[in-house]
N, C-alpha and C positions, 0 to 999 in steps of 0.2 A: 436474561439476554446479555447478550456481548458485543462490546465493541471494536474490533479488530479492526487498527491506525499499522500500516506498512508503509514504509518510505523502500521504492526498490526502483532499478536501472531503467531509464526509458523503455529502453530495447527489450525488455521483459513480458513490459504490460501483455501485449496478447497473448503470449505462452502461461502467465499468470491469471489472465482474463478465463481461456479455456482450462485449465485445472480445474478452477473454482465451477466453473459453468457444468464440466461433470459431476463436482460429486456434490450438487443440487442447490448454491448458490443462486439468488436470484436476481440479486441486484449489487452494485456498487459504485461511490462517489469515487470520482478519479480529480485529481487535479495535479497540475504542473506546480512543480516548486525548485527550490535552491537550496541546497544546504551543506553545512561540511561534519564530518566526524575526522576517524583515522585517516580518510583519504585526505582531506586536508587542501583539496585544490591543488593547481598544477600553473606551470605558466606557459604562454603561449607567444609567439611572436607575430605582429601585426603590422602590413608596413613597413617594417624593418625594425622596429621600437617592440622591446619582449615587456611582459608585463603578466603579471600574476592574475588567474582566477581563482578568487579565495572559495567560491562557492559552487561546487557542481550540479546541474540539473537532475530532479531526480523527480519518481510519478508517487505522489500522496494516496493510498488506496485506504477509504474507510468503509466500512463492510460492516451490518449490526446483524447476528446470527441469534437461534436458539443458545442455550449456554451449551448445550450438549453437542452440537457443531461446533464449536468453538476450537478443539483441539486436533480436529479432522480440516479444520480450515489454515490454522497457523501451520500445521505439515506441511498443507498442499502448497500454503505460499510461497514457504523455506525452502522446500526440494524446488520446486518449479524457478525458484528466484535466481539462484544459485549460480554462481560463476566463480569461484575458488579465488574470486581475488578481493581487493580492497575495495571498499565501497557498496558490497551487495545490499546491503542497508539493513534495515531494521523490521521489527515488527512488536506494539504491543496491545494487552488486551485489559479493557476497563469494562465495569458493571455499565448495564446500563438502564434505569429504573424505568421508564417507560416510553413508550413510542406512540404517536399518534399516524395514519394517515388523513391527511389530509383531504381526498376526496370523499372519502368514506364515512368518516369519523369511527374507524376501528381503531383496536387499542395494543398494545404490547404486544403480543407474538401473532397477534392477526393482521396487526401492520405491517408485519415484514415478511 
């Protein structure tokens, strides 16, 4: 199994949500975050007083797949994420040794 960690533009997530949703995706952790790379933050003026925001918002998507999903999902992320400019964000992918659910008590790829 796989663990596929994407940092990509707010405005993406549901164009990214449906990608994934067709090509048989089943579930994914979303969460709101802040961070900077090459985009680097921007300033803004408030008040009349400018001032720097060093960290831009961006949506956390964690996603645990078959391994064999795994490179038909980082596609669909990349195409789907994509906006040609600075910032699109990231995506990577770690082992991941086992999975429980929780209401079930099933194991590794019947977990997910």
């Amino acid at each position: 199994m796989k663990l596929i960690i994407a940092a990509i533009k707010p405005f993406k997530l549901e164009e990214v949500r449906e990608a994934l949703t067709a090509i048989g995706v089943r579930g994914m952790m979303v969460t709101e975050i802040k961070g900077f790379g090459s985009q680097s933050g921007h300033t803004e003026i408030y008040r009349g007083a400018e001032y720097a925001v060093n960290f831009v918002p961006k949506i956390k998507l964690e996603i645990v797949v078959a391994t064999s999903m795994a490179d038909e999902v980082v596609e669909a992320i990349a195409r789907t994420a994509k906006t040609d400019k600075i910032g699109d964000g990231k995506i990577f992918v770690l082992d991941v040794d086992s999975a429980v659910r929780v209401r079930t008590g099933e194991t590794d790829q019947d977990a997910i």
